[in-house]
C-alpha positions as CSV (number, residue, x, y, z in Angstrom):
1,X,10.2,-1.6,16.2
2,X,9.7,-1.6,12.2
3,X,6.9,-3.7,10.9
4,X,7.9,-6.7,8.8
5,X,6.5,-6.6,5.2
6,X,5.2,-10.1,6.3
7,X,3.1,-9.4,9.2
8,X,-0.4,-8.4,8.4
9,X,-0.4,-5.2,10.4
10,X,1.8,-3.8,7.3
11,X,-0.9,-4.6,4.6
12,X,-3.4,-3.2,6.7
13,X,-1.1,0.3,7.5
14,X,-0.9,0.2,3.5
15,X,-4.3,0.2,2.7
16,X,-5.6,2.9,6.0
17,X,-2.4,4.9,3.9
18,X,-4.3,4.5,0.7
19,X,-8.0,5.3,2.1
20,X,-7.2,8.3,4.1
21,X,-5.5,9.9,1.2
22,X,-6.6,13.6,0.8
23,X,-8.5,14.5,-2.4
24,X,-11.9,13.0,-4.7
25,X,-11.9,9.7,-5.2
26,X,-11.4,9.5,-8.8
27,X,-8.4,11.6,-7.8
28,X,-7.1,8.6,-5.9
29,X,-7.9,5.7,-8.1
30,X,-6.7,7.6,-11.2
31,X,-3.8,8.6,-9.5
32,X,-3.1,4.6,-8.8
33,X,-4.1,3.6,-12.2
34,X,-1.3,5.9,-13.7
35,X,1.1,5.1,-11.4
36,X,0.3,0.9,-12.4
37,X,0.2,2.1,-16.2
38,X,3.6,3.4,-16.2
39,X,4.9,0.8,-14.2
40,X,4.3,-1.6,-16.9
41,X,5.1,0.6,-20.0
42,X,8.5,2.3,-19.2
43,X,11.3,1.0,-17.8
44,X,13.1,3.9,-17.5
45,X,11.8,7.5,-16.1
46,X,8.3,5.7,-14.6
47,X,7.8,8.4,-11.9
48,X,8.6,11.3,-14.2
49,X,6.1,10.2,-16.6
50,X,3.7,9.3,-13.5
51,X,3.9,12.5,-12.0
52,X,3.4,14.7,-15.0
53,X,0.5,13.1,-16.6
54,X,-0.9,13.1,-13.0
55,X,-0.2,16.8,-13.1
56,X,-2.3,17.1,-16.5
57,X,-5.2,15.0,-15.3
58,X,-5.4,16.1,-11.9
59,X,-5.1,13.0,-9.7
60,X,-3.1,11.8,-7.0
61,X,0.6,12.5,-8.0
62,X,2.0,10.4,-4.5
63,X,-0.2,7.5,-5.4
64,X,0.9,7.8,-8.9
65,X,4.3,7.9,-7.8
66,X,3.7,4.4,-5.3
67,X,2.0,2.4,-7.6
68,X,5.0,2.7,-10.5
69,X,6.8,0.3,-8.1
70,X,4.9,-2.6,-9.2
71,X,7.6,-3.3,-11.6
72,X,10.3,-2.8,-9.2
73,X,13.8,-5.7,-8.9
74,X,11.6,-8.6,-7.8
75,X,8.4,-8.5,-10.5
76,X,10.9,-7.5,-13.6
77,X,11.6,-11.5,-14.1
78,X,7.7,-11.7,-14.0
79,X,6.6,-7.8,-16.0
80,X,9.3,-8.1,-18.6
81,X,9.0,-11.3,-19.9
82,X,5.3,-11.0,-20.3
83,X,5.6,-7.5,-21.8
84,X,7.5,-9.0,-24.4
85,X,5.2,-12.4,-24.2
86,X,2.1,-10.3,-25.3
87,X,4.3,-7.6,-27.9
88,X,4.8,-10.5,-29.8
89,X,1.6,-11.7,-30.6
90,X,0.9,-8.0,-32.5
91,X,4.5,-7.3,-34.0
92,X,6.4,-9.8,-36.9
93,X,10.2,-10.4,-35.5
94,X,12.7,-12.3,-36.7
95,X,13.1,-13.5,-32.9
96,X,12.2,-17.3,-32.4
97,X,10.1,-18.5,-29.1
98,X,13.5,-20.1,-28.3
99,X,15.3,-17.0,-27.5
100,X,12.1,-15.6,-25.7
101,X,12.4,-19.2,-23.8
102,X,15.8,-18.3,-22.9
103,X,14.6,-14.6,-21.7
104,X,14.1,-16.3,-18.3
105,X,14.7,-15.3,-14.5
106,X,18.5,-16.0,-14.8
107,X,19.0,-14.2,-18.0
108,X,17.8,-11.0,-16.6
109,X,20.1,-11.3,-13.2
110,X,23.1,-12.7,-15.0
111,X,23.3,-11.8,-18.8
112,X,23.1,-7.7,-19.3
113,X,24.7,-7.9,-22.9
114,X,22.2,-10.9,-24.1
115,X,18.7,-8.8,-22.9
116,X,20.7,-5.3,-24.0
117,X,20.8,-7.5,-27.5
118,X,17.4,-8.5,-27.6
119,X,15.9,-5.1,-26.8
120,X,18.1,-3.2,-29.0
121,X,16.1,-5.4,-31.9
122,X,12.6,-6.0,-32.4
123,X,12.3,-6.6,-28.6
124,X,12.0,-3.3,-27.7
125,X,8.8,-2.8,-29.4
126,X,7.5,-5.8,-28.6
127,X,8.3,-4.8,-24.9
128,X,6.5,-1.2,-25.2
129,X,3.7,-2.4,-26.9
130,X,3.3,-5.5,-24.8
131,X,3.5,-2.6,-21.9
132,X,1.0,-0.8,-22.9
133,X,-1.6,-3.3,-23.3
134,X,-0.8,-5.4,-19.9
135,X,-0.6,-1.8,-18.2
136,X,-3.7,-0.3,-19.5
137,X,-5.4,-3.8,-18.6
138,X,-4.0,-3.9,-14.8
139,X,-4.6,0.0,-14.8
140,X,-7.7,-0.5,-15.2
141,X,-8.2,-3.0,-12.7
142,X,-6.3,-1.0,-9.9
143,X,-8.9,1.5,-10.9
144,X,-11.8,-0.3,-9.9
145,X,-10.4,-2.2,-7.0
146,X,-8.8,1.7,-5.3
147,X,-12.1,3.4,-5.8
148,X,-13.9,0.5,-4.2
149,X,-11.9,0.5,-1.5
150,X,-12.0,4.1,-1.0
151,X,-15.7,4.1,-0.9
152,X,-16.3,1.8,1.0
153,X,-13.8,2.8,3.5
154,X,-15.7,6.4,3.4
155,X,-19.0,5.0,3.8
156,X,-18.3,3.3,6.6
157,X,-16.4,6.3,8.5
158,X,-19.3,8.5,7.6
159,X,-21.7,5.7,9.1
160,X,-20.0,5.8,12.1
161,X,-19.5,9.6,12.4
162,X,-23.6,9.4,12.1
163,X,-23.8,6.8,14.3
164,X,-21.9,8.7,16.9
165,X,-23.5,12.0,16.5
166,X,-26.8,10.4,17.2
167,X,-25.9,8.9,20.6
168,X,-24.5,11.8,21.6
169,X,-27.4,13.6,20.7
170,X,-29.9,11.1,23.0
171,X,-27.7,10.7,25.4
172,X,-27.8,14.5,25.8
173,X,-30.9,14.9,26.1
174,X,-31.2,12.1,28.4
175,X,-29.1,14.1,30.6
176,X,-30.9,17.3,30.4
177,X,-33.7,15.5,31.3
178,X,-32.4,14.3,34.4
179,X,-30.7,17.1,35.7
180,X,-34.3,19.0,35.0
181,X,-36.0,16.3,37.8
């Protein structure tokens, strides 16, 4: 029986996925952060771009390639608009807030030629550039949160590991003591 994304068990198999992923732990959260960055940036050839500046850098190419997803068919209605929301506060257009008010969640579902239009204009640089600051912000972020998690998550396994090892080792010697008698 699969797991339904809305049970919790599936959040929690994510993130034991995530922890107990191979490698440093800058490896991991830089992996994530390049994954998110891309995500945001490029809307076209994320995990390429993912993977190979995770090659360059050295971090978690799988994790890079997961976390492009977070623009994926149910955030673009969200990522897009506020790519563009953001580019346009650092680039002059000739594009009113009224046709950015009409860039809504219907547009993008409905009307292809309008948004193929808009980014064929100054839209497409206000998307990139909008991109790149939202993704370098949220990159950031996932940063943070993966290596905190990944930490902890080791700290705690190595805590029990020592735990362990040190009942076993009285426990053994309780033993020997008592087979001695």
């Amino acid at each position: 029986m699969a797991i339904k994304i809305t049970e919790k068990k599936f959040y929690k198999y994510l993130y034991l996925r995530l922890v107990r992923q191979g490698g440093s732990v800058h490896s991991l959260a830089l992996g994530s952060a390049i994954g998110v960055f891309f995500g945001f940036i490029v809307p076209i050839f994320q995990i390429p771009l993912a993977i190979f500046f995770a090659w360059i850098v050295r971090a978690n190419k799988l994790l890079a390639i997961a976390c492009t997803w977070v623009s994926n068919p149910l955030t673009y209605a969200i990522v897009f608009p506020a790519n563009v929301w953001v580019g346009s506060f650092f680039i002059e257009s000739d594009l009113d807030m009224n046709q950015f008010d009409n860039f809504t969640f219907k547009m993008i579902f409905t009307d292809f030629m309008e948004i193929v239009e808009f980014f064929c204009s100054d839209g497409m640089l206000m998307f990139m550039l909008g991109g790149a600051i939202l993704g370098a912000v949220f990159a950031s972020i996932t940063y943070i949160v993966v290596m905190w998690f990944v930490l902890r998550h080791r700290g705690e396994k190595l805590t029990r590991f020592r735990l362990r090892r040190e009942f076993l080792q009285a426990n053994k010697s309780n033993l020997s003591g008592e087979l001695e008698k």
